[in-house]
C-alpha positions in Angstrom: 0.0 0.0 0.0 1.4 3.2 -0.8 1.3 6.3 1.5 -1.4 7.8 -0.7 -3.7 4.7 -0.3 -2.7 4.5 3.3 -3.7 8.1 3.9 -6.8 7.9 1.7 -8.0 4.8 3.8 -8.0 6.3 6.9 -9.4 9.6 5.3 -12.1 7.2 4.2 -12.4 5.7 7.7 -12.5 9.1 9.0 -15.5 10.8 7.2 -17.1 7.9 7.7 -17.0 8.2 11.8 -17.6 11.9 11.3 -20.8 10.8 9.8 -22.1 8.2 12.4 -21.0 10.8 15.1 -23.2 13.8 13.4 -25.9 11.0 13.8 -25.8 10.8 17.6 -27.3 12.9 20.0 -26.5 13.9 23.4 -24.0 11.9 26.0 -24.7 8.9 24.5 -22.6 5.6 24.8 -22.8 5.4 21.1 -20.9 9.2 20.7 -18.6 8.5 23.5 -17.8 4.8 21.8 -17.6 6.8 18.2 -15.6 10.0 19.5 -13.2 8.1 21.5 -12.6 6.0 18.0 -11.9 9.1 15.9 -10.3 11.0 18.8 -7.3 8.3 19.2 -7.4 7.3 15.0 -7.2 11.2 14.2 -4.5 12.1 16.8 -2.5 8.9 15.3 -2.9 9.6 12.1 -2.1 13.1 11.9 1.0 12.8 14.0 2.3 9.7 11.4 1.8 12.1 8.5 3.9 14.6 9.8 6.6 12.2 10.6 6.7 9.9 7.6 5.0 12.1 4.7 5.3 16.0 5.3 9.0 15.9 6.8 9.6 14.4 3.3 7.4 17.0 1.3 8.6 20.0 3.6 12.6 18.9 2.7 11.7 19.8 -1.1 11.8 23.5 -2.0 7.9 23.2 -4.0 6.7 21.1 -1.7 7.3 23.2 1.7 4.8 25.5 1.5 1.8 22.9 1.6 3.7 20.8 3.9 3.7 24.2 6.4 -0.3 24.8 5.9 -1.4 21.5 6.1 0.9 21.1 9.3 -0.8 24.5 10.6 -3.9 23.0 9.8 -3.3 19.5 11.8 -2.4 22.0 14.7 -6.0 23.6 14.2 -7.5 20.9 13.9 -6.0 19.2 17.3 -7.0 22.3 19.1 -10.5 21.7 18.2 -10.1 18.2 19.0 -9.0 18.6 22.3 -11.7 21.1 23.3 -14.5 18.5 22.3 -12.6 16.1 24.0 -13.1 18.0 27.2 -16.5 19.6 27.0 -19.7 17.8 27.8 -21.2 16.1 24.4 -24.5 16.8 25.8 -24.1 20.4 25.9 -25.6 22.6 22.7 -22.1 24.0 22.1 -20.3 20.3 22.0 -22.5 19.6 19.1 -21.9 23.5 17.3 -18.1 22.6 18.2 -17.7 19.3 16.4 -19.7 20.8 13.6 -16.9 23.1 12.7 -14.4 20.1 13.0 -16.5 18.0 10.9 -16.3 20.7 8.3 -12.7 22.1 8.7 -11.8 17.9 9.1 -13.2 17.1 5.2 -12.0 20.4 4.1 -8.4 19.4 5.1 -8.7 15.9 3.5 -10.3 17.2 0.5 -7.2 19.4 0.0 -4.5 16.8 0.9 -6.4 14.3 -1.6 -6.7 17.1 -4.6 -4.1 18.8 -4.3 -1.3 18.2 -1.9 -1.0 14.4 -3.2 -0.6 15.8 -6.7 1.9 18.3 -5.3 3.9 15.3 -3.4 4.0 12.3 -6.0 5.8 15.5 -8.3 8.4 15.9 -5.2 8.1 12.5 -3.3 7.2 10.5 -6.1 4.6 7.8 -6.7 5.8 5.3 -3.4 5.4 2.3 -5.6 7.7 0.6 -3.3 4.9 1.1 -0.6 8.3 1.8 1.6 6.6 5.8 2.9 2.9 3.1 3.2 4.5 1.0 5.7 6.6 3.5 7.7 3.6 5.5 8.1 1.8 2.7 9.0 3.9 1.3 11.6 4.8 4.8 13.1 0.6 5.3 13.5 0.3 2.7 15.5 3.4 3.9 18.0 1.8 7.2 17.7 -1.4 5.6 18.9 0.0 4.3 21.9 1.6 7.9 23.0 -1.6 10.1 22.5 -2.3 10.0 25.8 1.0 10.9 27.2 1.4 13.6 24.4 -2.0 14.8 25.8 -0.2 14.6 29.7 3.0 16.2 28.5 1.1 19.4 26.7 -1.1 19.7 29.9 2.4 20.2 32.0 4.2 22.7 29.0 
């Protein structure tokens, strides 16, 4: 699997929990269960595309400047995240708050998908090897594992 079609499935995951969480209402069990999936998946994610596929873009003259906005956008985006992730989903403004990531989220992946991919297989290349897949697979699920510290750490800074 390249690191587009790695990227692209968890995109895919992604919108699709973004969906089935817009469907849920109040404190349920079901939007905790659904959150706390895309919470952790996101946070993963996000952190192994840094690592593995922007510090390769952002090394490239061409490629640096979408590697710095979508970077600034992941940083967004994890800001939002975190607020959710510690406000009561039953409250009116938990809902109003997601619905900005929701749309800022698919915005993002819509970009990366249209346009940064286009911009990186030019600078990066095509990863036929599936070499950039794996790594960013493997370093996901570390980065998995450490969201919760990372979360612990930022609290102390």
């Amino acid at each position: 699997m390249t690191i587009y079609q790695a990227i692209e499935s968890d995109h895919e995951s992604h919108r699709n929990l973004l969906e089935r969480i817009s469907d849920t209402s109040g404190d349920s069990k079901e939007r905790q269960r659904l959150w706390e999936e895309f919470y952790y998946d996101v946070k993963a994610h996000a952190a192994a595309e840094e690592e593995v596929f922007y510090a390769k873009l952002i090394a490239t003259e061409d490629g640096q400047p979408d590697a710095r906005h979508s970077v600034h956008e992941h940083q967004n985006l994890d800001s939002i995240m975190d607020e959710l992730h510690d406000k009561d989903m039953s409250s009116p403004g938990w809902i109003q708050r997601f619905g900005t990531l929701k749309h800022d989220y698919e915005h993002h992946m819509e970009e990366e998908e249209d346009d940064i991919f286009a911009r990186a297989r030019e600078e990066i290349g095509q990863d036929s090897s599936g070499d950039l897949g794996r790594s960013f697979q493997t370093r996901k699920k570390r980065e998995f594992e450490l969201v919760d510290r990372k979360n612990e750490q930022a609290l102390e800074d």
